[in-house]
C-alpha atoms as one frame of an Amber mdcrd trajectory, in Angstrom:
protein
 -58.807 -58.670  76.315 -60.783 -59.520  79.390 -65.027 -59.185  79.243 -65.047
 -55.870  79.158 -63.759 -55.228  76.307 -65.081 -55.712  72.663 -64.925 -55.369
  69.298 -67.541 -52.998  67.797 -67.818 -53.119  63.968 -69.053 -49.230  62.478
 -69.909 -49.755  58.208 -69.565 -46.419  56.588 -68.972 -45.547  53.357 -65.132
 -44.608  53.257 -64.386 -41.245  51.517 -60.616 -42.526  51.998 -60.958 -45.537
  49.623 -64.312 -44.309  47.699 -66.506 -46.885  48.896 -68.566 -48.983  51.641
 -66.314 -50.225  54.107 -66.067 -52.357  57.521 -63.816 -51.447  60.792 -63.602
 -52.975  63.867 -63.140 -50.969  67.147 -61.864 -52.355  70.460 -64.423 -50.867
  73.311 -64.504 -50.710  76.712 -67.967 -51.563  77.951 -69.747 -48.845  79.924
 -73.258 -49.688  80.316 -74.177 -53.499  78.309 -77.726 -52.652  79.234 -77.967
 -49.445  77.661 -75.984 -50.281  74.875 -72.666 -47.749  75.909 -69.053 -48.424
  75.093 -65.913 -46.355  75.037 -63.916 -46.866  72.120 -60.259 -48.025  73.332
 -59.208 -47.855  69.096 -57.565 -45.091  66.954 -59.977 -45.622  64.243 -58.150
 -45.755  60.628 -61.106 -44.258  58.701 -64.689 -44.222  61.290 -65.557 -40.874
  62.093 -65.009 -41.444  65.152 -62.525 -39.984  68.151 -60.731 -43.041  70.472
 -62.659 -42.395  74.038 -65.887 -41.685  72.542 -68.833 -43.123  74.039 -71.248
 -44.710  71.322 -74.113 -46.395  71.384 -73.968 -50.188  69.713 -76.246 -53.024
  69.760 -76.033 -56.464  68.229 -76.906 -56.921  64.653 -77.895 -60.309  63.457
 -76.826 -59.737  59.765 -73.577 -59.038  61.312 -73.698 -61.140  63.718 -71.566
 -58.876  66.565 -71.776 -55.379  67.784 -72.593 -52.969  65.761 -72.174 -48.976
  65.956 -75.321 -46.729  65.963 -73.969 -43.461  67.023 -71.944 -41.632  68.843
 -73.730 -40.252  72.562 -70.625 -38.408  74.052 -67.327 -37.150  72.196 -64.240
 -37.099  74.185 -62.652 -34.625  73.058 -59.935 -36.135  71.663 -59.349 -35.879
  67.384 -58.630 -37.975  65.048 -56.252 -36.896  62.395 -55.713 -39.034  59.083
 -52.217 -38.739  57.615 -51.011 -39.789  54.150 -47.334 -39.811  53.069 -46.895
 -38.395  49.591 -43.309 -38.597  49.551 -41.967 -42.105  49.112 -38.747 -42.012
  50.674 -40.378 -41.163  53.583 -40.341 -43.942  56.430 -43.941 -43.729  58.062
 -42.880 -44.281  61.535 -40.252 -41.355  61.024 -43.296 -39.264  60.909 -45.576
 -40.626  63.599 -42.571 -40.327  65.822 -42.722 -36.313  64.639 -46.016 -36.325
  66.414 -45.026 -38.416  69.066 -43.143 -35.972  70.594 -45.938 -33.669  69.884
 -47.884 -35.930  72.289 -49.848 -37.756  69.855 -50.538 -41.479  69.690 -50.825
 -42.507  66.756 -51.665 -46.162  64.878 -49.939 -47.374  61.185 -52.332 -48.536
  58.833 -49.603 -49.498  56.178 -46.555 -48.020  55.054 -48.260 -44.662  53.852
 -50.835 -44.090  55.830 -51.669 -43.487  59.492 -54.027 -42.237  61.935 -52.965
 -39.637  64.859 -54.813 -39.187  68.163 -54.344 -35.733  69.581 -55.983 -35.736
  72.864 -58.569 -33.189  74.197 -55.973 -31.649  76.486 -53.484 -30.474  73.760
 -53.003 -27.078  72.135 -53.781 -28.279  68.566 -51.647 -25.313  67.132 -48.505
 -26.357  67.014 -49.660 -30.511  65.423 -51.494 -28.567  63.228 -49.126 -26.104
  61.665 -46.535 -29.350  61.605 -49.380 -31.192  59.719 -49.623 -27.698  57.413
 -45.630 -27.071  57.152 -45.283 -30.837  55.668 -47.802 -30.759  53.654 -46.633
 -27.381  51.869 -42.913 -29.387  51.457 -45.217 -32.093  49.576 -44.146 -35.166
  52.158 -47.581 -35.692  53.262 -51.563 -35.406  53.308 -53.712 -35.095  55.666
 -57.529 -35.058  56.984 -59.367 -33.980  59.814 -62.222 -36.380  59.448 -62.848
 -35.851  63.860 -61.772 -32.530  64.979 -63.591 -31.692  68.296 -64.853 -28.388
  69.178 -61.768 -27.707  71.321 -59.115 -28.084  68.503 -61.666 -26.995  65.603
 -60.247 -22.929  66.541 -56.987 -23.882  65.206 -58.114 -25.384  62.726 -60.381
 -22.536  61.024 -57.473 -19.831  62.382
């Protein structure tokens, strides 16, 4: 990664894993002196969207970048996906939504994170996401559904 770029670290409490937690998020630097970066990352549990533009300064207890909030949303989502059924490969099922026209990032075997970009119909990830979970393969949250998909999402 060149200057531009850099890590932003966002502590939350993670209702994922039940308690405080750390991730890092590669950024693109918009504005240094005002503090704005656009998240480059599929974030595995932030409530965040990748594109976002937040607002981070540095932090001398943690000595890097830290995340303050969010000033734009993208657009984009961020979809969490757990695999309930263990003979289940998870990159069989991120390749599902890759043909969807989803990016998506592997956390471990078992869990990932999707990206479904602002200019998608989320209907037909969602009732995918809906139909496997009925069949008991998988899990999922919407812990970063922008306005534009939330529709399908309450429909």
């Amino acid at each position: 990664m060149d200057d531009k770029n850099v890590k932003i670290l966002f502590r939350f409490f993670s209702d994922v894993l039940d308690e405080w937690t750390v991730e890092t998020l590669w950024s693109e630097t918009v504005d240094v002196e005002k503090g704005l970066y656009k998240l480059m990352s599929i974030p595995f549990l932030a409530y965040v969207s990748c594109e976002d533009i937040v607002f981070a300064e540095y932090d001398q207890d943690e000595e890097m970048l830290t995340y303050r909030r969010t000033i734009e949303h993208s657009g984009n989502s961020t979809i969490q996906v757990f695999v309930r059924d263990k003979e289940i490969v998870t990159n069989d099922l991120r390749e599902i939504f890759s043909s969807l026209g989803c990016e998506s990032e592997k956390f471990r075997e078992g869990y990932f994170v999707i990206k479904v970009p602002k200019s998608l119909n989320y209907k037909p990830i969602r009732e995918k996401l809906m139909d496997l979970e009925e069949q008991g393969k998988i899990g999922y949250a919407e812990p970063n559904l922008a306005e534009n998909h939330f529709y399908f999402a309450t429909n």
